[in-house]
PQR file with spaces between the fields and no chain letter, atoms N, CA, C, O and H, PARSE charges and radii, in Angstrom:
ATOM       1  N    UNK     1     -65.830   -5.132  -43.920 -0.4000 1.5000
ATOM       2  CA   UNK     1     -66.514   -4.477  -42.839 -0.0000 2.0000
ATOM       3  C    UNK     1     -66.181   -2.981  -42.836  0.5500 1.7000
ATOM       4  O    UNK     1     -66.972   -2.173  -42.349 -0.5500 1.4000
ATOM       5  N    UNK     2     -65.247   -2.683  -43.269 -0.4000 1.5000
ATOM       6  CA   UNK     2     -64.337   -1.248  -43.042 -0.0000 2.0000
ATOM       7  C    UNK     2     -65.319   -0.133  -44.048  0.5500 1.7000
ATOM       8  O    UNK     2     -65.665    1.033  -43.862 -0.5500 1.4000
ATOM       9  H    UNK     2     -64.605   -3.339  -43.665  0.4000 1.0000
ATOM      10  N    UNK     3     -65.623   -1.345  -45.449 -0.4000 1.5000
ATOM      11  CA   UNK     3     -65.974   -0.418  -46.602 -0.0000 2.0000
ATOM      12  C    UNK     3     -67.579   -0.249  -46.350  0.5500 1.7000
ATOM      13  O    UNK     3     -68.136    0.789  -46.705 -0.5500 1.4000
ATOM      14  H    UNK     3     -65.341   -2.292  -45.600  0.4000 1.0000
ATOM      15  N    UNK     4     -68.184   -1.140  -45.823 -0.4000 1.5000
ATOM      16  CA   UNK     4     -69.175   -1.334  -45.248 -0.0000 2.0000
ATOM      17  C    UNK     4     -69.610    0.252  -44.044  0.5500 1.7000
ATOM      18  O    UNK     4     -70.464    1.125  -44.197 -0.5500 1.4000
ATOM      19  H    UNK     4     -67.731   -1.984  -45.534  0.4000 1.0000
ATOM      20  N    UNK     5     -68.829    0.092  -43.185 -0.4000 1.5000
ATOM      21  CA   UNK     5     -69.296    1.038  -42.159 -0.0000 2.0000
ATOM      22  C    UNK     5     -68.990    2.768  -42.569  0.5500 1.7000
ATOM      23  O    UNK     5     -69.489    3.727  -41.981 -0.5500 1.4000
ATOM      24  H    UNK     5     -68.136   -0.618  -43.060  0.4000 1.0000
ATOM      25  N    UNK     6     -67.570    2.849  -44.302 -0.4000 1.5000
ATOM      26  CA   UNK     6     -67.684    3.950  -44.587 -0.0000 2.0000
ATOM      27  C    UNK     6     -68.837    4.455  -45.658  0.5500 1.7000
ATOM      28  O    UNK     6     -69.116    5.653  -45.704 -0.5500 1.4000
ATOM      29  H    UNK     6     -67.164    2.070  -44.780  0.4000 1.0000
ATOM      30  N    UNK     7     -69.556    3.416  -46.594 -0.4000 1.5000
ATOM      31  CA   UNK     7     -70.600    3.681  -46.833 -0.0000 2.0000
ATOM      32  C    UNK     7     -71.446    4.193  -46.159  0.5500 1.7000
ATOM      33  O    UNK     7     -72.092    5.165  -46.550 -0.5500 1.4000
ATOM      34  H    UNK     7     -69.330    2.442  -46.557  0.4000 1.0000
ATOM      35  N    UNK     8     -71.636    3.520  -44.779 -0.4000 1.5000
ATOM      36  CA   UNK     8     -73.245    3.662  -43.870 -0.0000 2.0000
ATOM      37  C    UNK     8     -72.992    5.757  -43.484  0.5500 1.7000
ATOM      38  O    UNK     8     -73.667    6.784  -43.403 -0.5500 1.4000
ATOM      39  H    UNK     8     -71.111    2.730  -44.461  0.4000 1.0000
ATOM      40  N    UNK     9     -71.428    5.239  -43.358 -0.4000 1.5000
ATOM      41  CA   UNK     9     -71.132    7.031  -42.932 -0.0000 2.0000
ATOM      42  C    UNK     9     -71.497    8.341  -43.529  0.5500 1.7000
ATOM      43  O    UNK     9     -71.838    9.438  -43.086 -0.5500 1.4000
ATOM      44  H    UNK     9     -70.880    4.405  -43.424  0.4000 1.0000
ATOM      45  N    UNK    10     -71.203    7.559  -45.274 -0.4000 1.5000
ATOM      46  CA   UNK    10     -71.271    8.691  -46.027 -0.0000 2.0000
ATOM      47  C    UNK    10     -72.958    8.680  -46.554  0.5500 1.7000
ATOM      48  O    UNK    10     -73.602    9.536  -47.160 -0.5500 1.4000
ATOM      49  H    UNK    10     -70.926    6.668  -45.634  0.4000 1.0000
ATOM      50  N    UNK    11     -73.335    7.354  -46.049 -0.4000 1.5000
ATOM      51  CA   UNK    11     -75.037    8.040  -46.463 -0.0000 2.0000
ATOM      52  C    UNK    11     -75.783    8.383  -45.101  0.5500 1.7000
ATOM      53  O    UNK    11     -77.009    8.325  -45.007 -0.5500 1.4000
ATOM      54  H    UNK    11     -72.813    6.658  -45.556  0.4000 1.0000
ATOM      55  N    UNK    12     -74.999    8.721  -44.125 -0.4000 1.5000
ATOM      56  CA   UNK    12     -75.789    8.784  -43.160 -0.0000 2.0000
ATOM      57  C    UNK    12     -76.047   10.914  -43.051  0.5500 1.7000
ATOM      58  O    UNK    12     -76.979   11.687  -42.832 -0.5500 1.4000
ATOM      59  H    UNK    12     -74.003    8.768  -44.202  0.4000 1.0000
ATOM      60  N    UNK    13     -74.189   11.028  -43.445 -0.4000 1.5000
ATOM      61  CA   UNK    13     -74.390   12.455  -43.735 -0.0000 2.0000
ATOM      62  C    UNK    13     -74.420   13.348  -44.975  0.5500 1.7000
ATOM      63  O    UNK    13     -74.513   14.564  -45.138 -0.5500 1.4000
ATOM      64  H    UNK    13     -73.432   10.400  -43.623  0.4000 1.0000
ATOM      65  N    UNK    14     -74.321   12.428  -45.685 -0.4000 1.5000
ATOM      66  CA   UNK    14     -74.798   12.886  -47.358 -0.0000 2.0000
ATOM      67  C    UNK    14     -75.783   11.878  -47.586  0.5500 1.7000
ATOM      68  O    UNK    14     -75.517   10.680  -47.688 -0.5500 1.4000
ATOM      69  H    UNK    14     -74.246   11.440  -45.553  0.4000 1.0000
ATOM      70  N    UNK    15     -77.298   12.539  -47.690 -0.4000 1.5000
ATOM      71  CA   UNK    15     -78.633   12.110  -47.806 -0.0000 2.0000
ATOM      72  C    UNK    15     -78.657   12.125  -49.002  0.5500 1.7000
ATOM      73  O    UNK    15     -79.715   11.646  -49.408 -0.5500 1.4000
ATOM      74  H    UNK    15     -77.514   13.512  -47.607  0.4000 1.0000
ATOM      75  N    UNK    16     -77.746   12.570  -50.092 -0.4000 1.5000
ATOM      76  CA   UNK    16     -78.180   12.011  -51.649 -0.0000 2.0000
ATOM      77  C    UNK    16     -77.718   11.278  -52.661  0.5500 1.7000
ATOM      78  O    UNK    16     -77.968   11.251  -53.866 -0.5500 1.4000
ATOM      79  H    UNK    16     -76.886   12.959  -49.762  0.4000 1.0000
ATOM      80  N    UNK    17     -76.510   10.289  -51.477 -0.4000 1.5000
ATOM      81  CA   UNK    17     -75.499    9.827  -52.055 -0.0000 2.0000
ATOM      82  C    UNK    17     -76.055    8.832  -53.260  0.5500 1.7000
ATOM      83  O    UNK    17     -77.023    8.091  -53.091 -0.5500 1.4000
ATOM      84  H    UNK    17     -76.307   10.312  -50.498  0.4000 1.0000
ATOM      85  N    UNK    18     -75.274    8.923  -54.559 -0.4000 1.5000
ATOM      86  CA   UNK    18     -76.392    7.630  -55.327 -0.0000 2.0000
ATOM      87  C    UNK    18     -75.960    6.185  -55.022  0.5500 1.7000
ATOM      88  O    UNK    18     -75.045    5.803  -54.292 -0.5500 1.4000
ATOM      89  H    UNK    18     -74.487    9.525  -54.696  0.4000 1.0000
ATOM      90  N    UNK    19     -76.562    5.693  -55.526 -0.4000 1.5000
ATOM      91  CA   UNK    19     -76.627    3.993  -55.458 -0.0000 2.0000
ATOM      92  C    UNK    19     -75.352    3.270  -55.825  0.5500 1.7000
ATOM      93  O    UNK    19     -74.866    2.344  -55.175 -0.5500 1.4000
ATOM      94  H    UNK    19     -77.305    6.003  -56.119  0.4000 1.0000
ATOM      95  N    UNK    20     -74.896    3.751  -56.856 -0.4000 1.5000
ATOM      96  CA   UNK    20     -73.935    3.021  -57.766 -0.0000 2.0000
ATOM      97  C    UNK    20     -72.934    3.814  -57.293  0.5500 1.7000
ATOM      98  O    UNK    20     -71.940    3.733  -58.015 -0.5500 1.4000
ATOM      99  H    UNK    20     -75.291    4.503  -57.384  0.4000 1.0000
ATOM     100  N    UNK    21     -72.805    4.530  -56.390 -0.4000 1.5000
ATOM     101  CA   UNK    21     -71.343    5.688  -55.757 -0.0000 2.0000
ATOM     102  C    UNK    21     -71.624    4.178  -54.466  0.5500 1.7000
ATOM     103  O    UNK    21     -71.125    3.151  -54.925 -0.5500 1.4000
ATOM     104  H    UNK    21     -73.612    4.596  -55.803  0.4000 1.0000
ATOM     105  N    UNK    22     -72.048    4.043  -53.579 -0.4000 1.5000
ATOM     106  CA   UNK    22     -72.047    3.031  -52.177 -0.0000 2.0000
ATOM     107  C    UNK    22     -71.985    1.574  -52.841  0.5500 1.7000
ATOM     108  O    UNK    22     -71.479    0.568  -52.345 -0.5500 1.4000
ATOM     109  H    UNK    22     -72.453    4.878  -53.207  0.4000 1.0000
ATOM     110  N    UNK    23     -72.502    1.678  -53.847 -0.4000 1.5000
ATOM     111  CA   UNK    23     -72.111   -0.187  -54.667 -0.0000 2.0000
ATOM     112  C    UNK    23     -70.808   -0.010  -54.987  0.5500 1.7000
ATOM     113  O    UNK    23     -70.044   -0.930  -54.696 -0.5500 1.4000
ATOM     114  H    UNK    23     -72.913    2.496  -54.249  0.4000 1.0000
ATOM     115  N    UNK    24     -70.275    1.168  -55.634 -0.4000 1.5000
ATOM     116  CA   UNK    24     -68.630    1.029  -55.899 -0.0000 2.0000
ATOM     117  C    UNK    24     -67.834    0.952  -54.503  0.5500 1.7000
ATOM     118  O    UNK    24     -66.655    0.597  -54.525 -0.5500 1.4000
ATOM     119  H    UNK    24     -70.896    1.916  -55.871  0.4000 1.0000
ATOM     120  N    UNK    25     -68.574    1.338  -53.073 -0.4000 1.5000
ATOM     121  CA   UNK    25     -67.727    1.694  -52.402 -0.0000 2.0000
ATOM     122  C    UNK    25     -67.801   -0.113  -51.968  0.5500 1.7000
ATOM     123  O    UNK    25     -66.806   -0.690  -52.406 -0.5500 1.4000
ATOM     124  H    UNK    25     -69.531    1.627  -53.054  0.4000 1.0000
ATOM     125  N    UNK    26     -68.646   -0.926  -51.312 -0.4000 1.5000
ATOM     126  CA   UNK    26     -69.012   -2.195  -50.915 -0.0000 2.0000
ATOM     127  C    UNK    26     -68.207   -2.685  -51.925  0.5500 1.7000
ATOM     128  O    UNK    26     -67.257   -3.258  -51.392 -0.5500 1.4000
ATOM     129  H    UNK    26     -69.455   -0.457  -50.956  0.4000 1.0000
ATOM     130  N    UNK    27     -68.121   -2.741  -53.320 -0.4000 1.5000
ATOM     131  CA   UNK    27     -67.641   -3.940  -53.814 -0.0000 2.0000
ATOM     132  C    UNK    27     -66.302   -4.168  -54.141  0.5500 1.7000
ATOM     133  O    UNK    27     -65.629   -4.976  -53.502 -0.5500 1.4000
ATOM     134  H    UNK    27     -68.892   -2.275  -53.754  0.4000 1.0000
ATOM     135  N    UNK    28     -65.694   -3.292  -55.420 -0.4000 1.5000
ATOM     136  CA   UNK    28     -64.487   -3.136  -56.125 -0.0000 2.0000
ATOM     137  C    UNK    28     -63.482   -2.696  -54.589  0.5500 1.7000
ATOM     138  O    UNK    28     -62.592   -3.310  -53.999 -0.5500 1.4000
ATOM     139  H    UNK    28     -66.241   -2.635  -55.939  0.4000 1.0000
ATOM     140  N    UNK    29     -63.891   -1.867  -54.440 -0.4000 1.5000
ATOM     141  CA   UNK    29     -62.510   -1.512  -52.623 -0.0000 2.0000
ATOM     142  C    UNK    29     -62.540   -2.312  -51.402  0.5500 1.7000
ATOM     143  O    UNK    29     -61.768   -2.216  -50.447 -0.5500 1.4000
ATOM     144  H    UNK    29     -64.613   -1.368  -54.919  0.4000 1.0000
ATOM     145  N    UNK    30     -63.527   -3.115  -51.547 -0.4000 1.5000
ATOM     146  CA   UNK    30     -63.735   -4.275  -50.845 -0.0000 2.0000
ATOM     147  C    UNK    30     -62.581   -5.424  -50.770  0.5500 1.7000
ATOM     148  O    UNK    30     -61.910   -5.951  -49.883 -0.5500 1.4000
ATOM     149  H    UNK    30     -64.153   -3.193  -52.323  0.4000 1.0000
ATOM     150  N    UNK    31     -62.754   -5.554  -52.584 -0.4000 1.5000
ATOM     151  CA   UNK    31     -62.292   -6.389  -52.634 -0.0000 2.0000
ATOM     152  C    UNK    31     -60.353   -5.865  -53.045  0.5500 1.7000
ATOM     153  O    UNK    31     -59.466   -6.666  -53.337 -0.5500 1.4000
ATOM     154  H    UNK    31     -63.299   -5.126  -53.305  0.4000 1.0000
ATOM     155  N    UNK    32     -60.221   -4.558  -52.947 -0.4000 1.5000
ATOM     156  CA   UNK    32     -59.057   -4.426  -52.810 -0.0000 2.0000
ATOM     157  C    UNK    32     -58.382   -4.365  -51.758  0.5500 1.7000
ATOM     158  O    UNK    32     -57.190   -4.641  -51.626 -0.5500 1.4000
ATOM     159  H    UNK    32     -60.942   -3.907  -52.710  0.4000 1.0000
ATOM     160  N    UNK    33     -59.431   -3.848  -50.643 -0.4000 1.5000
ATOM     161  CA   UNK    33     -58.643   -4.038  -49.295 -0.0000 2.0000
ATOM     162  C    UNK    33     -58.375   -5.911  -48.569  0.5500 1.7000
ATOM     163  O    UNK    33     -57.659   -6.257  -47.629 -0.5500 1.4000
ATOM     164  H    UNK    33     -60.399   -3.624  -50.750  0.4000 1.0000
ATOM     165  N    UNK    34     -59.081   -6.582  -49.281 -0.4000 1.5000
ATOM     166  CA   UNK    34     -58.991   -7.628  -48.901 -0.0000 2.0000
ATOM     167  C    UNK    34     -57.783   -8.075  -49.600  0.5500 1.7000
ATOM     168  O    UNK    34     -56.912   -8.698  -48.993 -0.5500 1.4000
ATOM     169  H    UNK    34     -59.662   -6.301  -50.045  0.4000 1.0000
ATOM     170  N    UNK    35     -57.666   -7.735  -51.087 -0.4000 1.5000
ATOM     171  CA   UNK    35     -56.478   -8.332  -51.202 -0.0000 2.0000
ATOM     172  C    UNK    35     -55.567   -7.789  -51.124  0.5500 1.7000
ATOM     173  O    UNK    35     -54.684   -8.540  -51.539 -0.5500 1.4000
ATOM     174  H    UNK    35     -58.373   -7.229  -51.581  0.4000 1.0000
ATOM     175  N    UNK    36     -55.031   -6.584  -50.737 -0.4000 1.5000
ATOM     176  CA   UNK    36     -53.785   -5.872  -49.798 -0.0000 2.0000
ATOM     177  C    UNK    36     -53.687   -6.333  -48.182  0.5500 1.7000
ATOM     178  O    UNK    36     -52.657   -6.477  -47.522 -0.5500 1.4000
ATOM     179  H    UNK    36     -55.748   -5.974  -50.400  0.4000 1.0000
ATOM     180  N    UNK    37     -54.368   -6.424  -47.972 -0.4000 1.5000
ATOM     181  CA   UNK    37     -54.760   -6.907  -46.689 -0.0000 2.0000
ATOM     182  C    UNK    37     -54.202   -8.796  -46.674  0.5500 1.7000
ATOM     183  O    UNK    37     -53.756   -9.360  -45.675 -0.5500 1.4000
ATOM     184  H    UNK    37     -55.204   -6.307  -48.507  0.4000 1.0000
ATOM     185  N    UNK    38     -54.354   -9.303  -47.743 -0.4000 1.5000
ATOM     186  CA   UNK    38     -53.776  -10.724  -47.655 -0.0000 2.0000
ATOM     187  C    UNK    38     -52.365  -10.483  -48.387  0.5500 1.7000
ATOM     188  O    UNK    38     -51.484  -11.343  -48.361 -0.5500 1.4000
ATOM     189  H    UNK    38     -54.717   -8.845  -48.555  0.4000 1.0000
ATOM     190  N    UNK    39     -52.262   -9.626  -48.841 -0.4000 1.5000
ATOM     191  CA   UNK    39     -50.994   -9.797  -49.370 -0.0000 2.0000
ATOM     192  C    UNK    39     -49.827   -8.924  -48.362  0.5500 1.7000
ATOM     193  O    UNK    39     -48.622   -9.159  -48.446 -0.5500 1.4000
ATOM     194  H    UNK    39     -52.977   -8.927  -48.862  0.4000 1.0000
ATOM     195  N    UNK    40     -50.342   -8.006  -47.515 -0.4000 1.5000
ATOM     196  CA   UNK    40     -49.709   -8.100  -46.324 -0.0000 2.0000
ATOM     197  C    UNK    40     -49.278   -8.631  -45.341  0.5500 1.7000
ATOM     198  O    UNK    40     -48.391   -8.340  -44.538 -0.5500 1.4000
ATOM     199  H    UNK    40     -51.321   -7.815  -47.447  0.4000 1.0000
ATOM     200  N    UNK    41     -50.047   -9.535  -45.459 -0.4000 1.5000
ATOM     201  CA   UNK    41     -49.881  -10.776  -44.158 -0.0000 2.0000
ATOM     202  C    UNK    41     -49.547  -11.842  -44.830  0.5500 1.7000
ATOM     203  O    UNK    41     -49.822  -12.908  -44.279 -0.5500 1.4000
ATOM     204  H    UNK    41     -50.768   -9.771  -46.111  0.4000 1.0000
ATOM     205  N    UNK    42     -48.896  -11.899  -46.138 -0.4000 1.5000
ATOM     206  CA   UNK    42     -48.276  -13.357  -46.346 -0.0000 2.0000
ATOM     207  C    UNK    42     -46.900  -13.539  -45.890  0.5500 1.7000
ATOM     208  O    UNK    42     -46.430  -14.641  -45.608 -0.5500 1.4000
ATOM     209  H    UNK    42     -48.673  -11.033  -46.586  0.4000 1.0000
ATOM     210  N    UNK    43     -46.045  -12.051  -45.803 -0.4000 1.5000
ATOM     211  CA   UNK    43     -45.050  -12.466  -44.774 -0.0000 2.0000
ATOM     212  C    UNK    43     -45.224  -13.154  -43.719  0.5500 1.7000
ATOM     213  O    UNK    43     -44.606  -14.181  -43.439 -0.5500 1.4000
ATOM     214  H    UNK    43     -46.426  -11.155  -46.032  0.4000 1.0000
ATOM     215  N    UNK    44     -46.136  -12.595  -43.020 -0.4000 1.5000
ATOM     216  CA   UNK    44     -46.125  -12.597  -41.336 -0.0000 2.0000
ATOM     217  C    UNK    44     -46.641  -14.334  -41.229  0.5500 1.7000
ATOM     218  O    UNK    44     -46.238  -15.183  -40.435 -0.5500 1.4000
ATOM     219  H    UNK    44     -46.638  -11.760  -43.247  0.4000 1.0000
ATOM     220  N    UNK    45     -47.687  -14.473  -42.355 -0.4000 1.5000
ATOM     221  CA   UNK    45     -47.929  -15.856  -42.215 -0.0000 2.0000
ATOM     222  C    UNK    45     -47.314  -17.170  -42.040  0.5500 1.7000
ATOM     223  O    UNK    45     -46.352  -17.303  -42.797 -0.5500 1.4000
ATOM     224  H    UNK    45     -48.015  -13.783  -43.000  0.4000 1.0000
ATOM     225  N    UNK    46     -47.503  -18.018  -41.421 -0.4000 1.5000
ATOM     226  CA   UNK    46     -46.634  -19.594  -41.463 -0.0000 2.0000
ATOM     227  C    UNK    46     -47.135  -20.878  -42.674  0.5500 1.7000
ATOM     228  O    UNK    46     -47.292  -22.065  -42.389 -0.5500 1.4000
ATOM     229  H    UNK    46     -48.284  -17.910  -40.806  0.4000 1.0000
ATOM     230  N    UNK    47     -47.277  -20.401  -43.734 -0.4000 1.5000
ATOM     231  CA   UNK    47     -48.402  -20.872  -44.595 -0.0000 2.0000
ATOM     232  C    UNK    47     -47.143  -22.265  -45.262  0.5500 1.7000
ATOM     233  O    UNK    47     -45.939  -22.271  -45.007 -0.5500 1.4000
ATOM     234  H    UNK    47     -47.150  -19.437  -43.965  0.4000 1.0000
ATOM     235  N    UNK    48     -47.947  -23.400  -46.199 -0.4000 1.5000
ATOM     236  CA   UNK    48     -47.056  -24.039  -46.629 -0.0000 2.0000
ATOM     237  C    UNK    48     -47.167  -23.831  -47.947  0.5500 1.7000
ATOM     238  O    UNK    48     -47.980  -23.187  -48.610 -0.5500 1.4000
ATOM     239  H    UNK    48     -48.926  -23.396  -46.407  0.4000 1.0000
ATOM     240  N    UNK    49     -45.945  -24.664  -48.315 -0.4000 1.5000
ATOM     241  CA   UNK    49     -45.365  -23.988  -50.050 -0.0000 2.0000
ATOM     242  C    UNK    49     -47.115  -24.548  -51.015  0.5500 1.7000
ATOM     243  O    UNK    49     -47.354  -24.354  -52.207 -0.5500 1.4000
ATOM     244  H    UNK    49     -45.284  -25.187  -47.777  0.4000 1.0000
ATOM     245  N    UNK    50     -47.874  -25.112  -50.171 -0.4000 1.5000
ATOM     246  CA   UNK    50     -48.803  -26.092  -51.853 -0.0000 2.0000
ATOM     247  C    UNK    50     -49.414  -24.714  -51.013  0.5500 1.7000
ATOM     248  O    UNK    50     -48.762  -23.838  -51.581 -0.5500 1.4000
ATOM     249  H    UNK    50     -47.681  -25.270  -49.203  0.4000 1.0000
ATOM     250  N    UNK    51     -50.156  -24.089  -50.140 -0.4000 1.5000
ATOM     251  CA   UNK    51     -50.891  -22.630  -50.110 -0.0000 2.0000
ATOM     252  C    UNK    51     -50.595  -22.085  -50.977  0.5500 1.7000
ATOM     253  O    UNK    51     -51.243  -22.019  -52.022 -0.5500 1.4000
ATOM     254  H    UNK    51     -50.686  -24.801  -49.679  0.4000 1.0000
ATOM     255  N    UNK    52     -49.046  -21.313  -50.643 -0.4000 1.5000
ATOM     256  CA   UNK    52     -48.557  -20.260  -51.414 -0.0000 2.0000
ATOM     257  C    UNK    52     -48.618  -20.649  -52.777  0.5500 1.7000
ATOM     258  O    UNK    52     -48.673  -19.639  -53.480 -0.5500 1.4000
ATOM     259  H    UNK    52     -48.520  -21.366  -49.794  0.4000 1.0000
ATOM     260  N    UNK    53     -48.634  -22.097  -53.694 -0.4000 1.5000
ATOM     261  CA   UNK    53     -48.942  -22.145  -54.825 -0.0000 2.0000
ATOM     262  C    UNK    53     -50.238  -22.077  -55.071  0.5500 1.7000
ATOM     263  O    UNK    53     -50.495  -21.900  -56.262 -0.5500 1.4000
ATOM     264  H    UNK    53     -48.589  -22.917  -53.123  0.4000 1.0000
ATOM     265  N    UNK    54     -51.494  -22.184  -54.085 -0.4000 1.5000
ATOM     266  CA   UNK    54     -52.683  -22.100  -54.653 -0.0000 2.0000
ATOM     267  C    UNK    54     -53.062  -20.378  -55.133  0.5500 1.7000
ATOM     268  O    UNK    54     -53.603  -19.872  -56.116 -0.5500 1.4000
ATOM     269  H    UNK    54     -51.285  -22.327  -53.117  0.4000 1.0000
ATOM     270  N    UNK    55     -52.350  -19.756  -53.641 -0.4000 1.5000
ATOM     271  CA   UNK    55     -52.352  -18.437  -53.389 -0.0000 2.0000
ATOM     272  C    UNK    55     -52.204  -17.868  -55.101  0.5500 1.7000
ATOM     273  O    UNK    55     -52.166  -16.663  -55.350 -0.5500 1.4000
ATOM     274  H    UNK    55     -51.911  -20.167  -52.842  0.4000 1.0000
């Protein structure tokens, strides 16, 4: 959602942003904030050991 709403930003005030600059931003950092984002919270989590082995 994050990478999502900074795309909409940067084409809202850069009118010539290209295609494949807002596809890199939606996909590849997407999917890095998601997985920093889970790998932050596996402390905090109460998860069990067969998770953390699927993990």
């Amino acid at each position: 959602m994050i990478t999502r709403i900074f795309a909409a930003t940067l084409h809202r005030f850069r009118a010539k942003t290209p295609d494949d600059v807002l596809a890199f931003i939606k996909g590849p950092i997407c999917l890095l904030l998601a997985v920093l984002l889970a790998r932050s919270l596996h402390d905090v989590s109460n998860v069990t050991i067969a998770v953390v082995a699927l993990a």
